[in-house]
C-alpha positions in Angstrom: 0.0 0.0 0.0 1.2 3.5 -0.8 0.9 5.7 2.1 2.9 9.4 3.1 4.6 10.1 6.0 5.4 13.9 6.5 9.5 13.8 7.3 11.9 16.5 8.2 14.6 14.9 5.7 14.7 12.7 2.5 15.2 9.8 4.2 13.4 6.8 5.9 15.6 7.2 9.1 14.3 11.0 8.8 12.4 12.2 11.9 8.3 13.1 11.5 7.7 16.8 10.2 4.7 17.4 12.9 3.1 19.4 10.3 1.3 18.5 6.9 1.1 21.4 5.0 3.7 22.9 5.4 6.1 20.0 6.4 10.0 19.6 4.4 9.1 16.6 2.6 6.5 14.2 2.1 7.7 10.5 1.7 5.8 8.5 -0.7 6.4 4.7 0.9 5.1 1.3 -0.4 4.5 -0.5 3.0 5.2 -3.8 1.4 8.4 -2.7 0.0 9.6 0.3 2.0 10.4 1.5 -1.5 9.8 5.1 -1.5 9.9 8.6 -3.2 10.9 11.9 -1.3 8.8 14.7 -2.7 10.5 18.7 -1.3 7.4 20.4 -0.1 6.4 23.0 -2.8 4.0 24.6 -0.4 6.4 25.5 2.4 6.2 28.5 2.4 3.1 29.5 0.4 1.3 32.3 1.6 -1.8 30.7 2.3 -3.6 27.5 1.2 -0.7 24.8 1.8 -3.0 22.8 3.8 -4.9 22.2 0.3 -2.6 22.2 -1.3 -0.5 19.6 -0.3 -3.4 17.6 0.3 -4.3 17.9 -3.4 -0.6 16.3 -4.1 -1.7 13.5 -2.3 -4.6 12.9 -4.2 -2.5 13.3 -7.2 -0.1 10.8 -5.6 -3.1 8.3 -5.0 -1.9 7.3 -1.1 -3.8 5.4 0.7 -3.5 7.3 4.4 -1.1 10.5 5.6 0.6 9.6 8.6 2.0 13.1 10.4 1.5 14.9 13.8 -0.9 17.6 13.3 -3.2 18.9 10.1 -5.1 22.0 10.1 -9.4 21.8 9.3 -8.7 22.7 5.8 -6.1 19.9 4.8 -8.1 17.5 6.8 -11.5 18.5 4.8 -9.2 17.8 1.1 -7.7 15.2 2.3 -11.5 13.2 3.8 -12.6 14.6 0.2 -10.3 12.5 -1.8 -11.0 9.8 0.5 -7.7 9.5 2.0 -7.6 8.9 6.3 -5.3 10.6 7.9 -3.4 9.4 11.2 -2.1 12.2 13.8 0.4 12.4 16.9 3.0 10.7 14.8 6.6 11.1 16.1 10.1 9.2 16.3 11.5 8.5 12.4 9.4 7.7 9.2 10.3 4.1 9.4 9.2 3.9 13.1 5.8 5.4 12.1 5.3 2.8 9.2 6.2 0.0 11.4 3.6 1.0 14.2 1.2 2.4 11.8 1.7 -1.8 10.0 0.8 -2.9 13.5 -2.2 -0.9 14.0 -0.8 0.7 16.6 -1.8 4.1 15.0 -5.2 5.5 14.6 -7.0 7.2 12.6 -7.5 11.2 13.0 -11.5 12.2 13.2 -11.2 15.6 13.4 -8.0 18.1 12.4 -5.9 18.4 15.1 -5.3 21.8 14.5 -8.0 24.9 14.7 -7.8 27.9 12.5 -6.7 31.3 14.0 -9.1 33.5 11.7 -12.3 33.8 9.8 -12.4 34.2 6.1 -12.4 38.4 6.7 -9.3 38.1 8.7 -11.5 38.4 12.2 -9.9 36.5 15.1 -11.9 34.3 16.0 
Protein backbone atom coordinates (compact mmCIF):
# COMPACT_ATOMS: atom_id res chain seq x y z
CA UNK A 1 0.00 0.00 0.00
CA UNK A 2 1.19 3.47 -0.84
CA UNK A 3 0.95 5.68 2.09
CA UNK A 4 2.87 9.35 3.07
CA UNK A 5 4.59 10.10 6.00
CA UNK A 6 5.44 13.94 6.54
CA UNK A 7 9.46 13.76 7.29
CA UNK A 8 11.88 16.49 8.21
CA UNK A 9 14.63 14.92 5.71
CA UNK A 10 14.68 12.71 2.51
CA UNK A 11 15.23 9.79 4.22
CA UNK A 12 13.41 6.85 5.91
CA UNK A 13 15.58 7.17 9.06
CA UNK A 14 14.26 10.99 8.83
CA UNK A 15 12.45 12.21 11.89
CA UNK A 16 8.28 13.05 11.46
CA UNK A 17 7.66 16.77 10.20
CA UNK A 18 4.74 17.40 12.87
CA UNK A 19 3.08 19.38 10.32
CA UNK A 20 1.30 18.54 6.88
CA UNK A 21 1.09 21.37 4.95
CA UNK A 22 3.73 22.94 5.40
CA UNK A 23 6.10 20.01 6.40
CA UNK A 24 10.04 19.57 4.44
CA UNK A 25 9.14 16.62 2.59
CA UNK A 26 6.45 14.22 2.06
CA UNK A 27 7.72 10.54 1.72
CA UNK A 28 5.84 8.49 -0.70
CA UNK A 29 6.39 4.71 0.93
CA UNK A 30 5.10 1.34 -0.36
CA UNK A 31 4.53 -0.46 3.04
CA UNK A 32 5.21 -3.75 1.45
CA UNK A 33 8.40 -2.70 0.01
CA UNK A 34 9.64 0.31 1.99
CA UNK A 35 10.38 1.47 -1.50
CA UNK A 36 9.75 5.08 -1.48
CA UNK A 37 9.87 8.64 -3.16
CA UNK A 38 10.85 11.93 -1.27
CA UNK A 39 8.85 14.67 -2.75
CA UNK A 40 10.52 18.67 -1.27
CA UNK A 41 7.44 20.44 -0.13
CA UNK A 42 6.36 23.02 -2.77
CA UNK A 43 3.99 24.59 -0.43
CA UNK A 44 6.44 25.51 2.36
CA UNK A 45 6.24 28.54 2.35
CA UNK A 46 3.08 29.46 0.41
CA UNK A 47 1.34 32.31 1.56
CA UNK A 48 -1.82 30.69 2.26
CA UNK A 49 -3.64 27.51 1.18
CA UNK A 50 -0.67 24.81 1.79
CA UNK A 51 -2.96 22.77 3.76
CA UNK A 52 -4.92 22.24 0.29
CA UNK A 53 -2.59 22.21 -1.30
CA UNK A 54 -0.54 19.64 -0.34
CA UNK A 55 -3.44 17.60 0.28
CA UNK A 56 -4.27 17.86 -3.37
CA UNK A 57 -0.57 16.32 -4.14
CA UNK A 58 -1.67 13.49 -2.35
CA UNK A 59 -4.62 12.93 -4.21
CA UNK A 60 -2.46 13.30 -7.17
CA UNK A 61 -0.10 10.81 -5.58
CA UNK A 62 -3.09 8.35 -4.97
CA UNK A 63 -1.86 7.27 -1.10
CA UNK A 64 -3.78 5.36 0.71
CA UNK A 65 -3.54 7.32 4.38
CA UNK A 66 -1.09 10.46 5.57
CA UNK A 67 0.61 9.62 8.61
CA UNK A 68 2.00 13.12 10.43
CA UNK A 69 1.55 14.86 13.84
CA UNK A 70 -0.86 17.60 13.28
CA UNK A 71 -3.21 18.94 10.14
CA UNK A 72 -5.14 22.00 10.06
CA UNK A 73 -9.42 21.78 9.34
CA UNK A 74 -8.69 22.68 5.85
CA UNK A 75 -6.10 19.90 4.84
CA UNK A 76 -8.11 17.48 6.83
CA UNK A 77 -11.48 18.46 4.82
CA UNK A 78 -9.18 17.82 1.14
CA UNK A 79 -7.69 15.15 2.30
CA UNK A 80 -11.50 13.21 3.82
CA UNK A 81 -12.62 14.58 0.17
CA UNK A 82 -10.32 12.53 -1.82
CA UNK A 83 -10.98 9.75 0.51
CA UNK A 84 -7.67 9.47 2.02
CA UNK A 85 -7.58 8.92 6.31
CA UNK A 86 -5.28 10.60 7.93
CA UNK A 87 -3.38 9.36 11.17
CA UNK A 88 -2.13 12.18 13.85
CA UNK A 89 0.43 12.36 16.87
CA UNK A 90 2.95 10.66 14.77
CA UNK A 91 6.61 11.10 16.10
CA UNK A 92 10.11 9.24 16.32
CA UNK A 93 11.45 8.47 12.43
CA UNK A 94 9.42 7.66 9.18
CA UNK A 95 10.35 4.08 9.45
CA UNK A 96 9.24 3.89 13.05
CA UNK A 97 5.82 5.35 12.09
CA UNK A 98 5.26 2.75 9.24
CA UNK A 99 6.25 0.03 11.41
CA UNK A 100 3.57 1.01 14.20
CA UNK A 101 1.21 2.42 11.78
CA UNK A 102 1.73 -1.80 9.99
CA UNK A 103 0.78 -2.94 13.47
CA UNK A 104 -2.20 -0.86 13.96
CA UNK A 105 -0.85 0.68 16.58
CA UNK A 106 -1.85 4.14 14.99
CA UNK A 107 -5.19 5.50 14.64
CA UNK A 108 -7.04 7.22 12.57
CA UNK A 109 -7.55 11.24 13.00
CA UNK A 110 -11.48 12.18 13.17
CA UNK A 111 -11.22 15.57 13.38
CA UNK A 112 -8.00 18.08 12.42
CA UNK A 113 -5.89 18.35 15.10
CA UNK A 114 -5.25 21.82 14.50
CA UNK A 115 -8.01 24.89 14.67
CA UNK A 116 -7.80 27.85 12.46
CA UNK A 117 -6.75 31.28 14.00
CA UNK A 118 -9.13 33.52 11.70
CA UNK A 119 -12.28 33.82 9.82
CA UNK A 120 -12.40 34.22 6.12
CA UNK A 121 -12.40 38.37 6.73
CA UNK A 122 -9.28 38.10 8.67
CA UNK A 123 -11.50 38.40 12.25
CA UNK A 124 -9.92 36.48 15.10
CA UNK A 125 -11.93 34.28 16.00
Amino acid sequence: MKICVTSQGDSLDAQIDPRFGRCQYFLIVDTDTLKFESIKNPNIDAMGGAGIQSGQIMAEKSVKAVITGNIGPNAYQTLQAAGIPVVTGASGSVKEAIEKYKKGELKTAQEPTRKTKFRMHGTKI
